[in-house]
N, C-alpha and C positions, 0 to 999 in steps of 0.2 A: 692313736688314730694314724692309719698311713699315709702317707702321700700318693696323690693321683697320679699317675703315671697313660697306663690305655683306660680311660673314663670308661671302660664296659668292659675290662677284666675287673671290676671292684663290686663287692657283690655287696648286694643290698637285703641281704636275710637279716633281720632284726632290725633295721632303721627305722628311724621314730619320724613319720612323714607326718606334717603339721599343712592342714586346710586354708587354706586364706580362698574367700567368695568376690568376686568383683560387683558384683551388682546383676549382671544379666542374669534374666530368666527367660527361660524359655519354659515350651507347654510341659515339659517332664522335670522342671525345678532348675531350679540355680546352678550356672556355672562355677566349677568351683576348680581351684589347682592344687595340690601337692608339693611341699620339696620336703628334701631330708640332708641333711648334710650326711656324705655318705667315706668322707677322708679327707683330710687336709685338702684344701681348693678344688673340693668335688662336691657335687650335688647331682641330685635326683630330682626329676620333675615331674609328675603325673598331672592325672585327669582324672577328676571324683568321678564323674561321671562313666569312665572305662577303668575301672581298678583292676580288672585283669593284661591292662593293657602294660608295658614295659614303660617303664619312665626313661624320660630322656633324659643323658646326661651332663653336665656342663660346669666348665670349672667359673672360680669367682668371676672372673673378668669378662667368660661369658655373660653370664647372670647381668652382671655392670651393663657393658654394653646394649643387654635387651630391655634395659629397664627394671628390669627384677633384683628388688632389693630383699633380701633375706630377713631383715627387720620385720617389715610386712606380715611375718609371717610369727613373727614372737622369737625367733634366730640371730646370733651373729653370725657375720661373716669372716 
């Protein structure tokens, strides 16, 4: 796996994004989010609910800082 370097030259074809649901629902179903680890201290974030949309991406200490623990999601960090 490489190391992160520019968080959006690191390409995410084949990454294995794993769902975690928070509880909200709205009238078209459950919010739900995305991550994938996508290289040493990189991650991927999406929105089930826009899956053509780009994931945002953000290293561990991002993640840390927003509260987003990768566990959460059946992931280490």
């Amino acid at each position: 796996m490489q190391k992160a370097t520019c968080l959006y030259d690191l390409g995410i074809d084949g990454a294995q994004f794993v769902k975690a649901c928070g509880g909200n629902t709205h009238p078209d179903g459950e919010s739900c989010v995305t991550l994938a680890r996508i290289a040493v201290d990189a991650w991927a974030l999406g929105d089930s609910k826009r899956p053509g949309a780009e994931p945002l991406r953000f290293t561990t200490a991002e993640l840390d800082a927003a509260g987003i623990d990768p566990a959460r999601f059946g992931l280490s960090a």
